[in-house]
N, C-alpha and C positions, 0 to 999 in steps of 0.2 A: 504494500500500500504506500503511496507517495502522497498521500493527503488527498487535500479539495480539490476539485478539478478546475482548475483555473483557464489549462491548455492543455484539455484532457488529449487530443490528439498526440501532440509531441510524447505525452508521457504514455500513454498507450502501447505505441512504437517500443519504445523505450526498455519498459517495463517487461513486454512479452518476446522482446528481442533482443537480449543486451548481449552487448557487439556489434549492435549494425547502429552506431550512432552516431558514423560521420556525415554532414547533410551538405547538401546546395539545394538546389530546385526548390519543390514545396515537398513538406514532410521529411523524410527520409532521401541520400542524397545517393545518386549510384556508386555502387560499389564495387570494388576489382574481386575478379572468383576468389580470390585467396579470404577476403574478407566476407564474402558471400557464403562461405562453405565453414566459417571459423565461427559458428554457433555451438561453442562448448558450456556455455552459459545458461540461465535461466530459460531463457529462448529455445533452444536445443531440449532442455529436458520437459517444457511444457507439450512441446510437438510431440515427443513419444508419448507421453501421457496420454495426450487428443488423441489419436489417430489408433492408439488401439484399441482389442477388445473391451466390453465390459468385461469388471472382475466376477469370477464368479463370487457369490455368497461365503462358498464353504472351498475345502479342498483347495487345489494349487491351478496358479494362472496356467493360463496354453502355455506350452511351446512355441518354437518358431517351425518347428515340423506340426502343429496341430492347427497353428492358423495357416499355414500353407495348404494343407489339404484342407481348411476351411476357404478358404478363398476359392480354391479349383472347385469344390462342391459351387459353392454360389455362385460362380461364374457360368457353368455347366449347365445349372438349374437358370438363371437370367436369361441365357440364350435360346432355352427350351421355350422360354414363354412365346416364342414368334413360329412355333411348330407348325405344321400344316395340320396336323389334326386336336380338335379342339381338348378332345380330353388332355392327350399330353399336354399343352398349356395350362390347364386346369391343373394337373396331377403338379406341376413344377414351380405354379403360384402358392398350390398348398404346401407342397418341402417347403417353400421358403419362408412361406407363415410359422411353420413348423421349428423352424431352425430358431426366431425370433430374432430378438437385437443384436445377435451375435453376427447374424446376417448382413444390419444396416451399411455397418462397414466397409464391405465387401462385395457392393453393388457393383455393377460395371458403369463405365463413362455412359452419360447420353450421345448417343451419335448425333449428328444432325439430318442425317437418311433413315432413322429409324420408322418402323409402322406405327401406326396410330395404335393397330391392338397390341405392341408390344411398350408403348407409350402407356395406354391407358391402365395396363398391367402392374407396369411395374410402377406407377406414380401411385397405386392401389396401397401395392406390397409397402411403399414408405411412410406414405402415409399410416396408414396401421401401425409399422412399427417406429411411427416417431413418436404416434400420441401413446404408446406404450410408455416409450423413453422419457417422454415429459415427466408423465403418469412418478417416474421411476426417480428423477432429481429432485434433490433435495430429501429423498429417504435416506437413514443409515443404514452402512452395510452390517449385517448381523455375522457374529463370529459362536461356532461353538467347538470348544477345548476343553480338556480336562486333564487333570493328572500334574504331578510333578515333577519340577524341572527346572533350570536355570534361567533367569530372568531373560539374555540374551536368547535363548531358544526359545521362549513366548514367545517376546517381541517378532521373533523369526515368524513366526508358524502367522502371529496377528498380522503382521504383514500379507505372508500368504491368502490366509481367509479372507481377509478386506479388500484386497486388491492397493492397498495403499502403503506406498514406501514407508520403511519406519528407520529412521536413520542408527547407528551401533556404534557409536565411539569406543575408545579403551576406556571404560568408566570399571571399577572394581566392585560394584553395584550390583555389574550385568551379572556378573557372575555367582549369586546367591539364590542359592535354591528357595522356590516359592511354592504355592500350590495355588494350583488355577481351576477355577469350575466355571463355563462359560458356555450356558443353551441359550441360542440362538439372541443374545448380548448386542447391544448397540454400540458402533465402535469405538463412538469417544470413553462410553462410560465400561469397557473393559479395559482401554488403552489407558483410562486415570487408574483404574482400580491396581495394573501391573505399574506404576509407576508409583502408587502408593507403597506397596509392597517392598520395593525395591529403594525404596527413599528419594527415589529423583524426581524431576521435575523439567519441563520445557520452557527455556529463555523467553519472553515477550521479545518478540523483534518486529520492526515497521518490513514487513514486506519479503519478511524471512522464511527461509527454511526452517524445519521443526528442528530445536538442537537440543539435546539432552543436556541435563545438569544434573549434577549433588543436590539436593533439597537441603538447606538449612534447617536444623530441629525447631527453630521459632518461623518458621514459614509450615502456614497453613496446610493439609493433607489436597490435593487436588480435585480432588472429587466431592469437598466440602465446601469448597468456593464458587462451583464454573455449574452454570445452566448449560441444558444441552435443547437442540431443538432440530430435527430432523437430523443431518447430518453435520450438523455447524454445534462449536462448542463456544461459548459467551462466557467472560469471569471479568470482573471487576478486579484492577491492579492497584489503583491509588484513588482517593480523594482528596480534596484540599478546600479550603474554605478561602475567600478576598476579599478586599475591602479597598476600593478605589478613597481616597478623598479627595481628587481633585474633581471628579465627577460623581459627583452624589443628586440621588442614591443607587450608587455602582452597589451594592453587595450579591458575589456569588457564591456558588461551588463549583468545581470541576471535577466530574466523574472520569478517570479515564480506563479506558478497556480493552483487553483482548479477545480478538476475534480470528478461531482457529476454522478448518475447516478439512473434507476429505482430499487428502493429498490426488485422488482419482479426478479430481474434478478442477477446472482449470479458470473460477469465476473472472467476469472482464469488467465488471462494473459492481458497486455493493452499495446500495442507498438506504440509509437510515432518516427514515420519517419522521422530525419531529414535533410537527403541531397535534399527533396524536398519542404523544408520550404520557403516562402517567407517572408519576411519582410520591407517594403517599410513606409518610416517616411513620413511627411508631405509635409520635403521639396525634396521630391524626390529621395532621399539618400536610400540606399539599406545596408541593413544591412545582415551579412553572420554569421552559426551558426559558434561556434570555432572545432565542430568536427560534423563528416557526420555519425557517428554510431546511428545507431537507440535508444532511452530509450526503457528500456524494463523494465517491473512491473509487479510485484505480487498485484492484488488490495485483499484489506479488507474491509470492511462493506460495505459502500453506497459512499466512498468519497476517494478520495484521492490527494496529493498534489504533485507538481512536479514542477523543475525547468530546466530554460533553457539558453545555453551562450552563446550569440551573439557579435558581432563587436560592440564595444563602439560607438556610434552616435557622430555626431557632436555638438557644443552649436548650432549650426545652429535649428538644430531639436526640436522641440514641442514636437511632440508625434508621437506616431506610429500610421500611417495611418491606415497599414493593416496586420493583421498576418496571416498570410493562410496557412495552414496544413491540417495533414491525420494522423487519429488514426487507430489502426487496435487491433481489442477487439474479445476476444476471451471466449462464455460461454457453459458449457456444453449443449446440448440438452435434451429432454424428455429421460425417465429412460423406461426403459424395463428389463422383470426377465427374467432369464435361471435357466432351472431345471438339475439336473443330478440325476440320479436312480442308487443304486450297483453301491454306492461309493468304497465298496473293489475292484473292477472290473472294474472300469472305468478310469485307468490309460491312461492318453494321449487324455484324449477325448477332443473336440472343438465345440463348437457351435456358429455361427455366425448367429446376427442380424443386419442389417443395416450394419455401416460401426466398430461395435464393434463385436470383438472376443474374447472369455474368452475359457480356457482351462486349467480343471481338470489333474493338472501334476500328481499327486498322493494324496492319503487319507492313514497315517498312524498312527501305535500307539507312541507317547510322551512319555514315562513315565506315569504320571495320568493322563494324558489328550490324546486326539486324534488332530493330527496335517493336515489341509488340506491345501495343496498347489494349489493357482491357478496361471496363469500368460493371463493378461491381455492387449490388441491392441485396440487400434481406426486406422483407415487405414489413416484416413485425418492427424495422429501427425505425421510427417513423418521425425521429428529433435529434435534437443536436446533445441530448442529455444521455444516451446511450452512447458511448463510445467505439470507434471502431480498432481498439486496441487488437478487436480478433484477427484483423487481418493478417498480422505480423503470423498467423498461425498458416495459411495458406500454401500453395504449393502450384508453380507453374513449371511444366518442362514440357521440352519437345521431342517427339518421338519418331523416330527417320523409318524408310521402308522397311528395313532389317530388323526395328525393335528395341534400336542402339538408343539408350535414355543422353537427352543432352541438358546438362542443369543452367541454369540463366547465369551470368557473369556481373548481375547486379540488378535492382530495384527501385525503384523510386513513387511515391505519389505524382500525380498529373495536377489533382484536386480533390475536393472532399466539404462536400454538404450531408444536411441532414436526413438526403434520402439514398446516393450512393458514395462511391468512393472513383476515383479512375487512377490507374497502377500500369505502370510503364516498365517493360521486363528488357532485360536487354542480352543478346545471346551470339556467341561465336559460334556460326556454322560452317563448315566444309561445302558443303552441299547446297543447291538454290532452296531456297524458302519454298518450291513448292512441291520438296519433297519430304516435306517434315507436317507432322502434324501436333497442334495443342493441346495435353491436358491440362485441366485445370479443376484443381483440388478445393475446396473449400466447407465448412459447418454449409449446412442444409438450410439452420433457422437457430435463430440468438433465443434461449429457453428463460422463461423469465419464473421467480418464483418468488412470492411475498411470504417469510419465516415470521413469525411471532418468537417471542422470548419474553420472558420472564427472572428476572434476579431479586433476590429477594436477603434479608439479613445484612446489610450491608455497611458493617460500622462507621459513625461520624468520629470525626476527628475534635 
């Protein structure tokens, strides 16, 4: 998280691609392959995140041999749906119903020659399984474990079951035998419970990765502090109380918080509403925030921190009873390709999936290089308060008769309103441009989800 969003754009970039931060143009500035290809950073590790399976529940993620032969299945089965005979169309739309989200994935590009019945088919099959997927974000993933063992080999296996990275430092902690019972567990509130056990505890960081720590014996137990609320864990770090005198009557408080979430999930925007906030203290007393504009964020890694300023409470007051609020989180959905053929020739062209549209403005020559312009919609961003941070997650290359993948030698925005974005790809080819053709990778639809939370017990200072 990088705060308010001031120029959420820049930070968006930024955020979900760190190392592509040299600029000219507008946005982001081209870049040499070396620099294009040098996403060993946060960037790099949100893209594998994106683009693979869901995790499953239980048991251990695929391999890279199980989604391989998952991919050839859904491939095999996509192409089936344009059979000549209706049944087998029908038999190859239900596999793929059948397969589920694991599917979404691993649709094939839309062609731009494709049939209208192999169109209306498969725009079936995603739809089904997006409003699945929606249906599916913002749930936790449930883990169940048993038996004992060393902290380090929880953590392992919690990983596993969750589908969410759990970082292992050399902490002398990991290694103390605990006992674990965990039927079908939500995974903040198993991942506090082995952290309690073990005495550690997770650094607050703006925009961090999750880091282990030692727990201090005068720091609270984890799981006594942090509300959890679908897949997002909420804990209060500090209060403070002020008092302006050159602007009276200034008096506040400032709440500030951490805000964790599943590592599987890669949110691009996080807006905390606050003209519907309540705050109600012990003694009864109602506390109001000092402005009704919503926070709005760019998150980074797994965590981020945030503060919030209320009406200074009375001495009367203990603690805060209850805080009640609405988050509203925003992450890209499952990725889908589009193809384009005679790229000299396909000026203006649009292909629409779900609620994304990309369109080929033109493919020309650069100087040494070939420049291809796309400009890019999701139908649900419908303002300049949703960020297009996602983009930085996208994927263009070109693919020659042979099947030879060519990757782009740099990036750039063209421009960027509140209903699409336009992205300038720039690529060294051997070959004429019209013998290559465009994929182009992109989230389907931006999935929006409004979380409730509740904190409650929350000592005044």
């Amino acid at each position: 998280m990088l705060g308010p969003m001031g120029s959420w754009i820049m930070i968006g970039f930024v955020v979900l691609a760190q190392g592509l931060h040299q600029r000219d143009r507008v946005g982001l500035g081209y870049l040499g392959s070396a620099a294009a290809t040098r996403m060993t950073g946060l960037g790099m590790q949100v893209l594998v995140a994106w683009v693979q399976d869901d995790p499953p529940k239980t048991g251990t993620k695929p391999n890279a041999a199980d989604r391989e032969s998952l991919r050839r299945t859904v491939e095999s089965l996509a192409e089936q749906l344009d059979a000549d005979k209706t049944d087998e169309r029908d038999e190859a739309e239900r596999k793929l119903l059948e397969i589920g989200l694991d599917a979404l994935g691993y649709l094939p590009p839309v062609p731009e020659d494709a049939s209208s019945e192999w169109l209306i088919r498969i725009e079936r099959i995603r739809e089904t399984l997006m409003s699945i997927n929606q249906l599916e974000f913002g749930q936790p993933s449930r883990v169940t474990m048993a038996g004992e063992m060393t902290g380090r080999e929880a953590l392992i296996q919690l990983a596993s079951r969750s589908g969410n990275p759990v970082p292992l430092p050399q902490l002398p902690e990991l290694e103390k035998q605990i006992s674990v019972a965990f039927d079908e567990t939500p995974y903040w509130v198993a991942f506090d419970e082995l952290l309690d056990q073990l005495e550690l505890s997770i650094e607050p960081e703006d925009g961090g990765a999750l880091q282990l720590v030692s727990r201090s014996p005068d720091v609270p137990q984890r799981s006594a502090r942090a509300t959890y609320s679908g897949g997002f864990r909420l804990e209060p770090i500090a209060i403070s109380k002020s008092s302006d005198f050159y602007q009276t009557p200034i008096h506040t408080a400032t709440i500030t918080m951490s805000l964790a979430w599943e590592s599987r999930w890669v949110p691009v925007a996080a807006l905390f509403q606050i003209k519907d906030l309540e705050v109600v203290c012990d003694n009864g007393e109602r506390l109001n925030p000092t402005s009704e504009q919503p926070l709005e964020f760019l998150p980074g890694g797994s965590q981020m921190v945030l503060s919030v300023d209320i009406t200074k409470p009375s001495r009367a007051a203990k603690e805060i009873a209850t805080w009640k609020g609405t988050m509203e989180v925003s992450i890209p959905g499952k990725s889908v390709a589009m193809e384009f053929a005679e790229l000299d020739q396909s000026a203006n062209k649009t292909i629409s999936v779900g609620d994304l549209s990309v369109m080929l403005v033109k493919a020309r020559k650069n100087r040494e290089l070939h420049e291809i312009l796309v400009e890019v919609s999701i139908e649900n961003q419908v303002d300049s308060e949703t960020p297009w941070g996602w983009i930085a997650l996208t994927e263009a290359v070109l693919i020659d008769s042979v099947g030879k993948r060519i990757e782009h030698a740099g990036w750039s925005t063209t421009h960027v309103n509140a209903r699409n974005i336009g992205l300038s790809y720039l690529f060294e080819l051997e070959k004429d441009l019209s013998e290559y053709r465009l994929v182009y990778r992109s989230p389907q639809s931006i999935e929006r989800k409004t979380i409730p939370y509740l904190l409650e017990n929350i000592p005044l200072p």
